[in-house]
N, C-alpha and C positions, 0 to 999 in steps of 0.2 A: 419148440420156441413159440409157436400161435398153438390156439387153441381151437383154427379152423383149417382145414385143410387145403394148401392152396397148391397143392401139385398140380403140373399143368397151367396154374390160374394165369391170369394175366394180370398185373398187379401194376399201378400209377403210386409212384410216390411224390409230392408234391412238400416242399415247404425244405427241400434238402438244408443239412449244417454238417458242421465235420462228425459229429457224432452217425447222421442219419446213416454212415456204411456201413453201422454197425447191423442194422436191422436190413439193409438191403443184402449185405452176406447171410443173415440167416433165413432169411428169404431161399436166395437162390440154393440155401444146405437145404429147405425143405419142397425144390422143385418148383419155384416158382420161376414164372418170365417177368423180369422187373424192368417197367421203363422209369425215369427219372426224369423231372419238368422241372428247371431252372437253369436261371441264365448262366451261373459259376458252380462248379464241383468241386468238391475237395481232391487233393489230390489222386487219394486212394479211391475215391470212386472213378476221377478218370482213367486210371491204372483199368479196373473192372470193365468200363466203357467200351478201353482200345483194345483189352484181351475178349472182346467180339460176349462178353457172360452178360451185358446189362447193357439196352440200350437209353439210349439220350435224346430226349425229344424235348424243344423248350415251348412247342403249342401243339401236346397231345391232341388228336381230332377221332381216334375212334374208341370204343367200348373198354373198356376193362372190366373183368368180377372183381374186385377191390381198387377203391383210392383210400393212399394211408396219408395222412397230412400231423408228421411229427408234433407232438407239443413242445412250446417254446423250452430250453431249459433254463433254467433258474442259476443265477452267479453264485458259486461257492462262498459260506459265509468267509472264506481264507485270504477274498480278496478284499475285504476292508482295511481300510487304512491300521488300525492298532493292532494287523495283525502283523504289519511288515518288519521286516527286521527279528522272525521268530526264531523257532527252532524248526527251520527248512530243511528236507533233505530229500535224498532222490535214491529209489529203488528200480536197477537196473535191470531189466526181467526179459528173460530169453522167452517167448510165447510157443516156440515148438515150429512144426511144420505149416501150420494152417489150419489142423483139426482144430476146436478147440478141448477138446478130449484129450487133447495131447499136451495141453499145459499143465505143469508143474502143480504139487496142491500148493508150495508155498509163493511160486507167482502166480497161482489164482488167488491167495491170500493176499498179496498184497493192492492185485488190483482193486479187490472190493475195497481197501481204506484208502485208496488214493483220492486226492484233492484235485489232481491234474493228473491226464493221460497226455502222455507226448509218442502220437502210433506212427510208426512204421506201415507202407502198405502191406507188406506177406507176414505180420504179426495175425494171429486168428481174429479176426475184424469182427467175427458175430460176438466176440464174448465184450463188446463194446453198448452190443444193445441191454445186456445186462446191466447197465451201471444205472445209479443214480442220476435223474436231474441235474442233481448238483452237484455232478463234477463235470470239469472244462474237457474235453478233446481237442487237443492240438495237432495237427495234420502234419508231417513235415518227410510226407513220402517222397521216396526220389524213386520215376520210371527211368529205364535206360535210355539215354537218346532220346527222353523226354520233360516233360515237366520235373524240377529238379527244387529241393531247399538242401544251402550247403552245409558243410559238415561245421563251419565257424558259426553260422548261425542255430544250426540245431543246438549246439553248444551254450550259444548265447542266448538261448530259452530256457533252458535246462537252470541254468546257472541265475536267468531271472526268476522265472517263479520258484524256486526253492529260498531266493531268497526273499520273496513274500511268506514265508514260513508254512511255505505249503509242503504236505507227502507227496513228490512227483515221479508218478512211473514211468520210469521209459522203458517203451512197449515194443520189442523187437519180436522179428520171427527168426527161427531158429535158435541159433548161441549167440549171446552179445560178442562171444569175441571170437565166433568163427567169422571170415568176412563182414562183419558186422560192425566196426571201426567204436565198440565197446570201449578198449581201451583208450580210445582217445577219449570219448566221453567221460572219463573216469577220470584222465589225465587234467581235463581241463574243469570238473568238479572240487578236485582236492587242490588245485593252483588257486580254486574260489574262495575253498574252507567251507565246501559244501560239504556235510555225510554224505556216503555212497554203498550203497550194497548191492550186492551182483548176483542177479541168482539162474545160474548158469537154464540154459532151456535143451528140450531134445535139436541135435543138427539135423537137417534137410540133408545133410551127406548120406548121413546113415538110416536116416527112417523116409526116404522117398524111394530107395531100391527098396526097403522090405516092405513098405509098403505097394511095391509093386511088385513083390514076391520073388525080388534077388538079395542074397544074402551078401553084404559086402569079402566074409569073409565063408570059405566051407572048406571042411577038412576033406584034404587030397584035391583037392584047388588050389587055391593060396593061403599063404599065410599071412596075407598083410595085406592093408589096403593103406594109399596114398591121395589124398585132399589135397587139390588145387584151384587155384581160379581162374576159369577162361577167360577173364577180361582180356588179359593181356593174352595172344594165343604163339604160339613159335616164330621165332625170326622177327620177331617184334623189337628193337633196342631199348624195349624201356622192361622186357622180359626177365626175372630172375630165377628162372624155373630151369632147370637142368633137362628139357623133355630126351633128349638123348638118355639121359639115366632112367628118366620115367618108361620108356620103352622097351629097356632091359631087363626093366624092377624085378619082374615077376611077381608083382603083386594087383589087387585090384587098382585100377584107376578110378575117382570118382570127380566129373570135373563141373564145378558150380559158376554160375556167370558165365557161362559159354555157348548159347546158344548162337549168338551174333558169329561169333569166332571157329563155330564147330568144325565146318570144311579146312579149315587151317589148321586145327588143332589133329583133325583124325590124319589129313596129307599128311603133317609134320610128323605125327608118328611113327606111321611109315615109311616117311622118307629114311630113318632114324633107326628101323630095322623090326619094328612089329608087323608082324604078322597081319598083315590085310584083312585074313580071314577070321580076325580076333573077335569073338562074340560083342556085340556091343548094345547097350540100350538108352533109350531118354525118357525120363517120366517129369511130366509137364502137371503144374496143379497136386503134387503129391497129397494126397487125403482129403481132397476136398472133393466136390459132386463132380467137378469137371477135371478130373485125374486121369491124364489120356497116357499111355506107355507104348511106344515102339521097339520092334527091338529089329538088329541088322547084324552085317559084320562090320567092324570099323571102316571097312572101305567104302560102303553104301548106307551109313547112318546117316549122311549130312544130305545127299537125297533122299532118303526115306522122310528124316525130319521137315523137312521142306515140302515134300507131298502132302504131308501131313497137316503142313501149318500150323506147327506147333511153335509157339513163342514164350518168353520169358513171362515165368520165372519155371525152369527146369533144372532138372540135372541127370549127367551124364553117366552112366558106369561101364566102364570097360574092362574086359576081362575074361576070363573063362566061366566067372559066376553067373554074368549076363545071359550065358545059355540056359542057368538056371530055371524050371515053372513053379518055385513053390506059391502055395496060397500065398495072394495080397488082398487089399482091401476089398476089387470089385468080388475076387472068388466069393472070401467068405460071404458077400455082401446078397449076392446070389444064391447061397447056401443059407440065410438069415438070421447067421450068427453075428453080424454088426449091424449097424443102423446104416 
């Protein structure tokens, strides 16, 4: 992404906007320490801030090898007036895990024609320093239990600038419609009379265990893996999740948004008849520099994880695959067959 090496460097970015997290993720993909000097962050950068990758100083006072000071960008010609009222629509783009090697060729196609970026934080944020000038980044991350924009307002951005006749990507990580509340967005585009097209992305379910060199599924293991979300975790009454059956499945478990929830979610298990000593793992940052993976039995993941300090955004897999070692990123990475 530079053409200088800044492993190790120490790197001042100054002049932050919502686009700037585009280039401080690709920063931190090529081993840099990035501080960032401004009084407001965009969301997604404070996401990066409080998962300890990037700090935040608003009156730098010692050395750096590089200050980067963004250039202004430039307003899309899409927002002049004769443009409103065009032929607006919006391309719904699952970005993948966080590599950006992992997005799709036809949602990397559409991001280069996009007019407006509406990102997601765990959407691959470096392929943002890629874009033109002249297009808008609109910031509308939500951290857990932190800085939040709701699901009626991301709606009601979506639904405005498409109808300035702009191409609006909206820039998810993972699948828009795995936990990704996708369909609503879809729902509330065509109630507009907005175009809409969906172009599904790889899930975090399935490419955060292989990329931490557990297979969801292995012959004479299981035959099946089961996706759920830890938000809500057992004995909760707002829970729709059968965990009693999930315990019996026999199949892999894989559970997303559940970090918060983990010690409830692994006790409930067990209480419920799985096996304590059930292989278990969490891979925190899947495919990105900071890709950390533990692994336990279900009954000592939620202190392991905690020892660990490992926080959102992770996910979970339980099962007999979890005792799994095939190669994942760091092997091969060590080996110097990936970047």
């Amino acid at each position: 992404m530079f053409e200088i090496d800044v492993t190790g460097r120490e790197v001042l970015i100054t002049g932050v906007d919502e686009a700037t997290t585009g280039q401080v993720a690709a920063l931190l993909r090529d081993g840099a320490h990035v501080t960032v000097a401004a009084e407001q962050l965009p969301t997604s950068l404070v996401d990066l801030v409080e998962r300890g990758l990037v700090t935040h100083d608003v009156d730098p006072q010692g050395s750096y090898d590089l200050v980067i000071a963004p250039p202004p960008r430039r307003p899309t010609a899409a927002t002049e007036p004769e443009q409103a009222g065009g032929s607006g629509r919006v391309t719904l783009v699952g970005g993948g895990p966080g590599d950006p090697g992992l997005i799709t060729v036809a949602g990397l196609a559409a991001l280069r024609e996009a007019d407006v970026v509406v990102t997601d934080r765990l959407a691959p944020l470096e392929l943002l320093a890629g874009l033109p000038a002249s297009v808008e980044v609109i910031d509308v991350a939500k951290i857990p239990r932190g800085e939040q924009t709701s699901q009626e307002r991301i709606n009601q951005v979506l639904v405005e600038q498409a109808g300035l006749g702009k191409h609006v990507v909206r820039f998810k990580g993972g699948d828009p419609y795995v936990f990704g509340r996708g369909g609503e967005e879809v729902l509330a585009l065509s109630a507009a009379g907005i175009p809409v097209r969906v172009v599904p992305g790889v899930t975090s379910s399935i490419a955060a265990p292989e990329l931490a060199g557990i297979p969801v599924t292995h012959r004479g293991l299981t035959q099946g893996f089961t996706v759920v979300s830890g938000h809500v975790p057992p004995g909760d009454p707002r829970s729709t999740v059968d965990w009693s059956a999930l315990a019996h499945s026999g199949t892999t478990l894989v559970v997303l948004m559940g970090v918060h929830t983990l010690h409830r979610i692994c006790t409930g298990l067990v209480e419920h008849g799985m096996d304590p000593a059930t292989p278990a793992a969490t891979i925190a940052d899947a495919g990105l520099a900071s890709q950390q993976v533990v692994r336990a039995t279900l009954a000592d993941l939620p202190r392991i994880v905690k020892e660990a300090g490992i926080g959102s955004p992770a996910v979970t897999v339980i099962g007999a695959v979890a005792g799994e070692h095939l190669p994942g990123t760091g092997d091969l990475a060590d080996q110097g067959l990936v970047r």
